[in-house]
N, C-alpha and C positions, 0 to 999 in steps of 0.2 A: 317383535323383539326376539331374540335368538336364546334360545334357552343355553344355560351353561351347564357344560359336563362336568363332573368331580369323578376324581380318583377314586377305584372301587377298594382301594386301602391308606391308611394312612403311614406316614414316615415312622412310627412306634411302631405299626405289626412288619414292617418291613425290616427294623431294625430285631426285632424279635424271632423273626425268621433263621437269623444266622447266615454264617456261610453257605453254599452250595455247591456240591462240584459238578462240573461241566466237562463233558464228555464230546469228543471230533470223531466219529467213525467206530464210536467202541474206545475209544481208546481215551482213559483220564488224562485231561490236561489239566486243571484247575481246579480253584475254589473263586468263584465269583464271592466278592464281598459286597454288603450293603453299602451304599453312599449316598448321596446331596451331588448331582451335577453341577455347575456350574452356572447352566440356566436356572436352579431352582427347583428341576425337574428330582425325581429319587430314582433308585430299584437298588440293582447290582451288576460292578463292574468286573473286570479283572483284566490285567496287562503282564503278558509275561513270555520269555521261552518258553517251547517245547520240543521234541525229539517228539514226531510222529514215525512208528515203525512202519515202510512199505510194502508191499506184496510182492513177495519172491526177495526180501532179503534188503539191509541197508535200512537207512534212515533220514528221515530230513530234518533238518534243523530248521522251525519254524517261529515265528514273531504271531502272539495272538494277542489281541484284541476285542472286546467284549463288552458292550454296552447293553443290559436290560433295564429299559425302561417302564417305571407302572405310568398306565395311558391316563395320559388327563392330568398329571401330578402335579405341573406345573404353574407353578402358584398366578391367577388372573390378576391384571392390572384391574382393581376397581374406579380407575378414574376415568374409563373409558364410559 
């Protein structure tokens, strides 16, 4: 029989964590927020513009995207 893993936190110390910002190169883009995915899964996400400054001058305009997941969170079907 396969042993089951569980999540080394639960969705309260996650939520109790707060925000966090997330950094590309040095450079702040975000505040990753706590959530509930979709799957059932938690951590913290964030979705949004950025302006990354490049080297030697200019900027990009970038689309970020950011999913952390805590391992294991997701909740086991017990009917298996």
């Amino acid at each position: 029989m396969k042993k089951e893993k569980s999540a080394s936190c639960d969705m309260a110390a996650v939520l109790g964590n707060g925000p966090m910002p997330i950094t590309i190169g040095g450079v702040p883009v975000g505040m990753v927020q706590a959530k509930e995915f979709s799957t059932g899964s938690f951590g913290w996400g964030f979705n949004g513009p950025v302006c990354i400054p490049l080297v030697g001058g200019g900027i990009a305009e970038c689309q970020v995207g950011v999913n952390v997941t805590v391992k294991h969170s997701k909740p086991q079907d017990k009917a298996a």
